[in-house]
C-alpha positions in Angstrom: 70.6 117.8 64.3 68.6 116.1 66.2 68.5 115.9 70.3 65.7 114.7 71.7 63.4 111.6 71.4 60.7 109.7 73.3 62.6 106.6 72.9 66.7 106.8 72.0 68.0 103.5 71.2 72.4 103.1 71.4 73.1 99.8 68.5 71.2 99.1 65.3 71.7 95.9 65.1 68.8 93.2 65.8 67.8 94.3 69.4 67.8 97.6 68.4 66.3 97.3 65.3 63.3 95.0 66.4 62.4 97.3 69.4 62.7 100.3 67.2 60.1 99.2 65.1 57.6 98.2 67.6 57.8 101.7 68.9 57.1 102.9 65.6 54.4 101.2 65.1 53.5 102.0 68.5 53.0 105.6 67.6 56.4 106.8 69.4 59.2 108.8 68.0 62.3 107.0 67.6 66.4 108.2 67.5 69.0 105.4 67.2 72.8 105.6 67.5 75.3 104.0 65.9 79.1 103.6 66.4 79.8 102.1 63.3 79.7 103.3 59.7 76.4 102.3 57.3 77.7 100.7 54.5 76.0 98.8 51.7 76.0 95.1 51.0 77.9 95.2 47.0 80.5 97.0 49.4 81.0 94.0 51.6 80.4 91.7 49.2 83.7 93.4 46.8 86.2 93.3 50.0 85.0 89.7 50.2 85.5 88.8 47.0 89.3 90.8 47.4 90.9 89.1 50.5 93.4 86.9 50.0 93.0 83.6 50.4 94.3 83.0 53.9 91.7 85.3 55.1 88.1 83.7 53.1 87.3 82.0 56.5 87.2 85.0 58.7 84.1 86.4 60.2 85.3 89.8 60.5 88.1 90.6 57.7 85.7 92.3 55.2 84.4 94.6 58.0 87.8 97.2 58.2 86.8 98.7 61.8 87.2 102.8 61.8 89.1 104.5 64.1 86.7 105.7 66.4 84.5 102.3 66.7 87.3 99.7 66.7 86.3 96.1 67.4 88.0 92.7 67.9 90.2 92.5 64.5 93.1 90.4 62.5 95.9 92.4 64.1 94.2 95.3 66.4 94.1 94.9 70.1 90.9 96.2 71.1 89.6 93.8 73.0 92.1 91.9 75.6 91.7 88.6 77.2 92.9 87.7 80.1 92.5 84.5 81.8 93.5 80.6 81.7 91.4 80.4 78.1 91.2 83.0 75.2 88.4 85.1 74.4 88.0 86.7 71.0 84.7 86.8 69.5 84.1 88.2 66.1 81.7 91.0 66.5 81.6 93.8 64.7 80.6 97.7 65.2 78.8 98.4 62.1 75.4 99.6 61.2 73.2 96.6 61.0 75.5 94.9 63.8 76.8 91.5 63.9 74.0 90.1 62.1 75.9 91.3 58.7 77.7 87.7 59.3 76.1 85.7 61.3 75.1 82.0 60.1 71.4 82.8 60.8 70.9 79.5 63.1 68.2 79.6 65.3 67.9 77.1 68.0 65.2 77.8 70.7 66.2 76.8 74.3 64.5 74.1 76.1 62.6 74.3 79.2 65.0 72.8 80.9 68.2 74.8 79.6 66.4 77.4 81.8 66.1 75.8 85.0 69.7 74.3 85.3 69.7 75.1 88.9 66.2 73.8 90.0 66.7 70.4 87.9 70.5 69.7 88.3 72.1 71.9 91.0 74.2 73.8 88.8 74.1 77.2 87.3 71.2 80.0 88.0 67.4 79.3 87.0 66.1 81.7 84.6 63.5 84.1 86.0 61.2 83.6 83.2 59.9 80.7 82.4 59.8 78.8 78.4 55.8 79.4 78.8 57.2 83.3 79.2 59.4 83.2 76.1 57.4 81.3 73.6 54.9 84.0 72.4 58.1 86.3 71.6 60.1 83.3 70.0 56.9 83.1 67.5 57.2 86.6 67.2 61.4 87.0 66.7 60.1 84.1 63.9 57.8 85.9 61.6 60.2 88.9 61.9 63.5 87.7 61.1 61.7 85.0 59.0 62.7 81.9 59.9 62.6 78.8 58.4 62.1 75.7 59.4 61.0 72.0 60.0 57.3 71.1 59.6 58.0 67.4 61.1 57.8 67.4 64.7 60.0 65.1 65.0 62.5 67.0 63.3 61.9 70.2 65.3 63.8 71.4 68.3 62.5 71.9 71.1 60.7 68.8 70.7 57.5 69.8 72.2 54.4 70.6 70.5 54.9 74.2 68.7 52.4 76.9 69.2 52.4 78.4 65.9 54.1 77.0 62.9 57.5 78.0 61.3 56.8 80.9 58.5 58.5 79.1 55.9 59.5 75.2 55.2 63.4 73.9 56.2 66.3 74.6 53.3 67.0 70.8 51.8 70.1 69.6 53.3 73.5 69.0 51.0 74.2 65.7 49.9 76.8 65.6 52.4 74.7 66.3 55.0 72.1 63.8 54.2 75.4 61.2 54.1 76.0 62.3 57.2 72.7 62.2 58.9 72.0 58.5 57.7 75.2 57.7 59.0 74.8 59.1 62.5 71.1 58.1 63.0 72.0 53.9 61.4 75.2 53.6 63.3 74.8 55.9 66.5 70.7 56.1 67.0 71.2 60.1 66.7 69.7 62.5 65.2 70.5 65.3 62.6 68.1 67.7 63.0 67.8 70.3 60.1 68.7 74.0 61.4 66.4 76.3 61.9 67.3 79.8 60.4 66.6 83.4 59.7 67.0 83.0 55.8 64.3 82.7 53.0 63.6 79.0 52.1 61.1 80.7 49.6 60.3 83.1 47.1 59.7 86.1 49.0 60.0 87.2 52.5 60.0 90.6 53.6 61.5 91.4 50.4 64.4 89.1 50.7 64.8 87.3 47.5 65.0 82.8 48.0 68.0 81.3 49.4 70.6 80.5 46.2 72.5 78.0 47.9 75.6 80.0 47.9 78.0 79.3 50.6 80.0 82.2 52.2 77.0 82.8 54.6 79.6 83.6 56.9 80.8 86.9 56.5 78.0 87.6 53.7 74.6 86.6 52.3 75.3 87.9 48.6 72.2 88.4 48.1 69.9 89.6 51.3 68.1 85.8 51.6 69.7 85.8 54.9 68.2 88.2 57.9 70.9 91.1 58.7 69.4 94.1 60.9 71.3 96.4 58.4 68.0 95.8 55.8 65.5 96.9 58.4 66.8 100.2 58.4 65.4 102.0 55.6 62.4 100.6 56.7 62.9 102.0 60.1 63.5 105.5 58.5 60.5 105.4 56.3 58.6 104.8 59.4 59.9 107.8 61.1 63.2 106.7 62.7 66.3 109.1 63.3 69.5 106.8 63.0 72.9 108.2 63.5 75.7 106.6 62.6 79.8 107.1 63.4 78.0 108.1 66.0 79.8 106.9 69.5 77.6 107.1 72.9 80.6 107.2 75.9 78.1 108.0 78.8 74.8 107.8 79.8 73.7 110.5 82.2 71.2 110.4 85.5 69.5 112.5 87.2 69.0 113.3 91.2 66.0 110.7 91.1 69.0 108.2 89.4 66.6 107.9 86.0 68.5 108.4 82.9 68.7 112.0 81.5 70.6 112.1 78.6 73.0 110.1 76.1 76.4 111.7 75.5 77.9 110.9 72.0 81.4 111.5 70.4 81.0 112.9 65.9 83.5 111.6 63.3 84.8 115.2 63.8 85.2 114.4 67.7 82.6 117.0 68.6 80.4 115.7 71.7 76.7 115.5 71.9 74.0 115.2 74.1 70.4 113.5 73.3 67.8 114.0 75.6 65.0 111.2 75.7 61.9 109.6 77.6 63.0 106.0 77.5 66.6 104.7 76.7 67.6 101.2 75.3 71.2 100.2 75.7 71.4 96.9 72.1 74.9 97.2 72.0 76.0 93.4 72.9 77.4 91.7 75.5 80.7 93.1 75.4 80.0 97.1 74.5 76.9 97.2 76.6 78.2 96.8 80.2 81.3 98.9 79.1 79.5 101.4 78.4 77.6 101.0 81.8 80.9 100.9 83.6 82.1 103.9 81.5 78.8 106.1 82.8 79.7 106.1 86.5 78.9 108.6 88.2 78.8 110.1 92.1 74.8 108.3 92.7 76.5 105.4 91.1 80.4 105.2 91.7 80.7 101.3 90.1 78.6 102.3 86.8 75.1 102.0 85.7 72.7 99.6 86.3 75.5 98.1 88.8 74.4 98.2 92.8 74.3 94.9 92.5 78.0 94.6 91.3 77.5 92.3 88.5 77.6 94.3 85.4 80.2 92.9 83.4 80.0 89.6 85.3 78.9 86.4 83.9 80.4 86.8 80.4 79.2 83.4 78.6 79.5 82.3 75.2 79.4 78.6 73.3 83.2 77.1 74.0 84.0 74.9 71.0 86.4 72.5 69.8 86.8 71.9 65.8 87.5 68.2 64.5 89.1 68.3 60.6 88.5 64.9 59.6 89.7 63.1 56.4 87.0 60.3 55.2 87.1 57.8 52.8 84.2 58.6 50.9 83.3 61.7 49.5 80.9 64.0 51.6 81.1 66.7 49.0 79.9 70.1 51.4 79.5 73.4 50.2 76.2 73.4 48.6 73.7 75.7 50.4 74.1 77.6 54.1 77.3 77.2 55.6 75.1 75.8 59.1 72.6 73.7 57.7 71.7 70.7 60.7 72.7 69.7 64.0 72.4 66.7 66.6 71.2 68.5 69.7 70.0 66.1 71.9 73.2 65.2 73.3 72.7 68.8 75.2 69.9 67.6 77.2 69.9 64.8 80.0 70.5 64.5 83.8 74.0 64.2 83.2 73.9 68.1 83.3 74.6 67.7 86.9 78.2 66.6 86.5 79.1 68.0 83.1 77.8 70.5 80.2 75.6 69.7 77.3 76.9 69.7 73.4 75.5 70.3 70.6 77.4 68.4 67.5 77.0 69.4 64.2 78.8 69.0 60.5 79.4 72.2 59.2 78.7 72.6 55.9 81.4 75.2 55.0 82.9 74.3 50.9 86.2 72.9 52.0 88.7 74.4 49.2 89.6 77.6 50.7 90.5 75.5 54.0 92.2 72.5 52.1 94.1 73.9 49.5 97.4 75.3 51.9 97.3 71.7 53.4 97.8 70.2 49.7 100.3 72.9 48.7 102.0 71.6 51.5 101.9 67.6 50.7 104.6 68.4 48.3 103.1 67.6 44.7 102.9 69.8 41.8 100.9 69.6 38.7 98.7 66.9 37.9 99.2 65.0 41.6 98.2 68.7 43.6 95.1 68.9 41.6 94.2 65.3 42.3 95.5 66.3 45.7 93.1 69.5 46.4 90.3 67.4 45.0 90.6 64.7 46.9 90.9 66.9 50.3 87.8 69.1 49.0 85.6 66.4 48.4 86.6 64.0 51.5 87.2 66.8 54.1 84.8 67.0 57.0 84.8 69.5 59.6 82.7 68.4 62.9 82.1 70.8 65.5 80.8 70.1 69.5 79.7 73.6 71.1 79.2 73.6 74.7 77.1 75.0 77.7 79.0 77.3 80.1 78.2 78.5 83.1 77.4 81.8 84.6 80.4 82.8 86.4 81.1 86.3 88.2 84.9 85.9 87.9 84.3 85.5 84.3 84.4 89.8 84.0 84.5 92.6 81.8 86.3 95.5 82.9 87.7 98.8 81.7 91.0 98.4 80.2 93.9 101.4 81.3 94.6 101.4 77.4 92.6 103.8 75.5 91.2 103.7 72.2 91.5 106.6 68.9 89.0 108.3 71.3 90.6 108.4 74.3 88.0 105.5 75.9 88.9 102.7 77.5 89.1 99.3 75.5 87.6 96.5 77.0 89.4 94.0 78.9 87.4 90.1 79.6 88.5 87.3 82.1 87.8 84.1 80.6 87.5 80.7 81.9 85.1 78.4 79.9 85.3 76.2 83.7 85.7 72.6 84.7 81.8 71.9 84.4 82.6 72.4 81.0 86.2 70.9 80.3 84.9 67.9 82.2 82.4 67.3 79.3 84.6 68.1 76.4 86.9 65.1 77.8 84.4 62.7 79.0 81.0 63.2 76.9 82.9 65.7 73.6 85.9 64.0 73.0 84.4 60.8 73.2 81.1 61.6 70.7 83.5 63.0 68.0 85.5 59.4 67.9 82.3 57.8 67.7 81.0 60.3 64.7 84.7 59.8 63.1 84.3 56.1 63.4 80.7 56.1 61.7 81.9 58.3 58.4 84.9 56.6 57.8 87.6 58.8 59.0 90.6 58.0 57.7 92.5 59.8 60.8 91.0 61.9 64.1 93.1 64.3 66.6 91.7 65.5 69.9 91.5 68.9 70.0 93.0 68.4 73.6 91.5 71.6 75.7 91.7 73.9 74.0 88.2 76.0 73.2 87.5 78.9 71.1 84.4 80.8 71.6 81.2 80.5 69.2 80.8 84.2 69.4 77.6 84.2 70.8 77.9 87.2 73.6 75.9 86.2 76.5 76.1 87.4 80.4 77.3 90.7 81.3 74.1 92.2 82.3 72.6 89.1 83.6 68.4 88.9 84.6 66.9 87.9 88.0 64.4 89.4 90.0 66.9 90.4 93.2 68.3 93.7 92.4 70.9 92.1 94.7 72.1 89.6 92.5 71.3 90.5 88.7 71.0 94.0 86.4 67.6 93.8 85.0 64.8 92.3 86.0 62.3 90.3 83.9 61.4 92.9 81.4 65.2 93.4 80.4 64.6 97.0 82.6 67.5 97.4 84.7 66.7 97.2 88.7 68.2 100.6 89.2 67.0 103.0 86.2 63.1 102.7 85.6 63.5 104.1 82.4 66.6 102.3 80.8 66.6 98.7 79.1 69.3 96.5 78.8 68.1 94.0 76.2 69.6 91.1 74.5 72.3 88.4 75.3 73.7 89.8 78.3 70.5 89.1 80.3 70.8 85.6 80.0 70.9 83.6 83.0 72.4 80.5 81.1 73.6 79.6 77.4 72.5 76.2 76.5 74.0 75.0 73.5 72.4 76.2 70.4 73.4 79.6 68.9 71.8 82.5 70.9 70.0 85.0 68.2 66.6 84.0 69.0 66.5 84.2 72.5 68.3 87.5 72.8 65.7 88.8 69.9 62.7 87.2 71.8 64.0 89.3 75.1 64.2 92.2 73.2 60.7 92.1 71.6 59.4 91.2 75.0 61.4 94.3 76.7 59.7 96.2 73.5 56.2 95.4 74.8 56.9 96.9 78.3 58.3 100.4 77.2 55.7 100.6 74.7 53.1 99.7 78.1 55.2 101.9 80.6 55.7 104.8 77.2 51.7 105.1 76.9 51.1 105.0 80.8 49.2 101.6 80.5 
């Protein structure tokens, strides 16, 4: 067995896997570990295909979570929320990572969603600047092979691009095109098609085209969609090590406060320890700074990475609010990806000052296996529920308005007294989405949707009131600035207090924005890559 690398990497999903490969093809030698089991996509695909039908809408309920690497779950506390809102995102702790079933959207931030403090007195600036980020967005593109718009008018940001999309936009669904005449004749807005990490073509990286099937979310059927669990054989043919069931529950220092080692629990329960050069913690949001605040030690009594006391802090994520609409007309959705376009230029605007942005979309999800309780509940049999499930499938519409949140440090993760199968502590999250963002959900959300329920025809509209669930886009927790004082890593994703251990990924980011947060955490990572690599061959 293996026990010492130049680089050793904790997570395989798409941080890990993108900066695993660029040491590869760097030259250096590679060992990645993974809590989670490595299972195949016909497996995932089958326990899809077998859940009942209450469950066909969940994320997460054809990824069973083992014993040792529990993770948020229909029934399992692992993860506890605290807090005046709920927090329970839908990640999971396989090989591959959440990426297995995400909806592939890839919005870029703006140049202003990273200076909300400089431009509207609210939130922290980024320390980077978009300049900074767009060379690795380009490059997060080719890799994950995106898709997207060649008009710029249809392209967000809405700035001139410095390299093109690798491959043209997916057509939109006839509902979707419904929709977006609608919205731009009646309301002047526009319905931007998504851009995404799935193959609008032929061939991609040997993903096969896009078939327009539509349970996306929790599985591509057939690989067109990106998921980090592909990349691994390729990672292994180039020379990588990965373990798997494999679960790190401290990082080690030395006198000099660099990291030594990475300590590791078997399926057997038999600890390990893998020595290394340079050490990337791609958890996510959640498991990263746990295991940070797991690894203290006597040079650092609050955890890793945390003089600055704000590991774990600043846990962001999207809140949303859902709107089921009933329409008068037909909108017919399910053909194609289940996130297909978006209006997001109701998330930018000087407004910011007073209230969050929101990003409004239709989701494109097939409507029957959300509809057909509702019919069986109308009361008719026979004939009249049939008539009844296709009416509902057919003039269903879900709309969806996804928020900005602020960095908050009272938003926290800490360590939980209850202990997990292995005897480590489950993570425990404060949550409180905050009144810059309530605020906009009843004065600039709220309003919106009536306006968008108006335009298609909707027979009937309910205010989601304020409640907000999150988008599951882990964000914070190990939040970037260039004050060791006030953030974990600097601008490199290298954390202020270890000059050998990288924090990549969603937790450095100093704000959310609106649109999904994939590409930006895989942009960090690939620019975090091309500083070990530098700092790994003494450049």
């Amino acid at each position: 067995m293996k026990t010492s690398s130049q680089v050793v990497i904790v997570g395989t999903g798409v941080i890990g896997a993108v900066i695993a490969e660029e040491c590869l093809d760097a030259g250096l030698e590679v060992l990645m570990i993974e809590a989670g089991p490595r299972v195949s996509r016909s497996e995932i695909v089958e326990r899809y295909r077998n859940l009942p039908l209450g469950l066909k809408p969940s994320a997460t309920a054809s990824y069973f979570p083992t014993e040792m690497a529990p993770h948020p779950f229909h029934g399992l506390d692992y993860l506890q929320s605290t807090g005046p809102d709920n927090y329970n995102p839908t990640y999971v702790r396989y090989a591959g990572g959440s990426t297995w079933h995400w909806a592939g959207t890839c919005w870029r931030l703006t140049p202003e969603d990273m200076q909300l403090n400089s431009l509207y007195g609210v939130g922290r600036d980024w320390a980077i600047g978009y300049e900074d980020l767009d060379p690795y967005y380009n490059k997060t593109e080719l890799a994950l092979g995106i898709c997207g718009p060649s008009d710029p008018a249809d392209q967000w940001p809405q700035r001139p691009r410095s390299m093109p999309y690798p491959m043209p936009h997916l057509p939109m669904s006839q509902g979707e095109q419904k929709f977006t005449q609608v919205v731009r004749d009646s309301l002047g807005l526009r319905n931007l098609p998504v851009a995404q990490a799935r193959n609008s073509g032929t061939h991609y990286h040997d993903r096969p085209a896009c078939c327009s099937n539509n349970n996306c979310v929790p599985v591509c059927p057939v690989g067109a969609k990106y998921d980090a669990a592909t990349a691994l054989k390729r990672l292994e043919a180039k020379g990588a090590t990965i373990l798997d069931n494999s679960v790190v529950y401290r990082v080690e220092t030395t006198e000099k406060n660099r990291i030594a080692a990475i300590h590791y629990y078997d399926s057997q329960r038999q600890t390990h320890r893998v020595t290394g050069e340079h050490f990337v913690i791609a958890c996510n949001g959640i498991e990263t700074p746990k295991l940070m605040l797991m690894s203290a030690d006597d040079r650092n009594p609050n955890g890793l990475a945390n003089s600055s006391d704000q590991v774990g802090r600043n846990i962001m994520d999207h809140p949303q609010q859902g709107y089921t609409l009933t329409t008068s007309e037909p909108y017919w959705l399910g053909q194609g990806p289940v996130v297909n376009s978006g209006i997001m230029e109701t998330s930018q605007g000087d407004f910011r000052s007073e209230h969050a942005g929101a990003y409004f979309r239709m989701n494109n999800f097939a409507r029957n296996r959300y509809i057909s309780q509702r019919a069986m509940k109308s009361g008719k049999v026979g004939r009249a529920l049939d008539e009844e499930i296709r009416r509902l499938t057919a003039c269903t519409v879900a709309v969806v308005a996804a928020y900005e949140m602020l960095p908050d440090p009272n938003n926290r993760l800490t360590l939980s007294q209850d202990k997990d199968w292995l005897g480590l502590p489950k993570p425990s999250v404060y949550w409180d989405v905050g009144d810059y963002t309530r605020r906009s959900s009843r004065d600039y959300g709220d309003p919106m949707v009536k306006r968008i329920a108006d335009a298609i025809g909707a027979t009937d509209f309910k205010s989601a009131g304020m409640k907000f669930a999150p988008s599951k886009h882990l964000m914070g927790g190990t939040i970037m600035g260039r004050n060791a004082s006030d953030s974990v890593v600097d601008t490199v994703c290298r954390a202020h207090d270890h000059d050998n251990l990288y924090l990549p990924g969603g937790g450095a980011m100093a704000s959310t924005a609106c649109g999904n947060s994939t590409i930006t955490m895989t942009s960090l990572a690939f620019r975090a890559s091309e500083a070990l690599i530098s700092e790994a061959k003494g450049a």
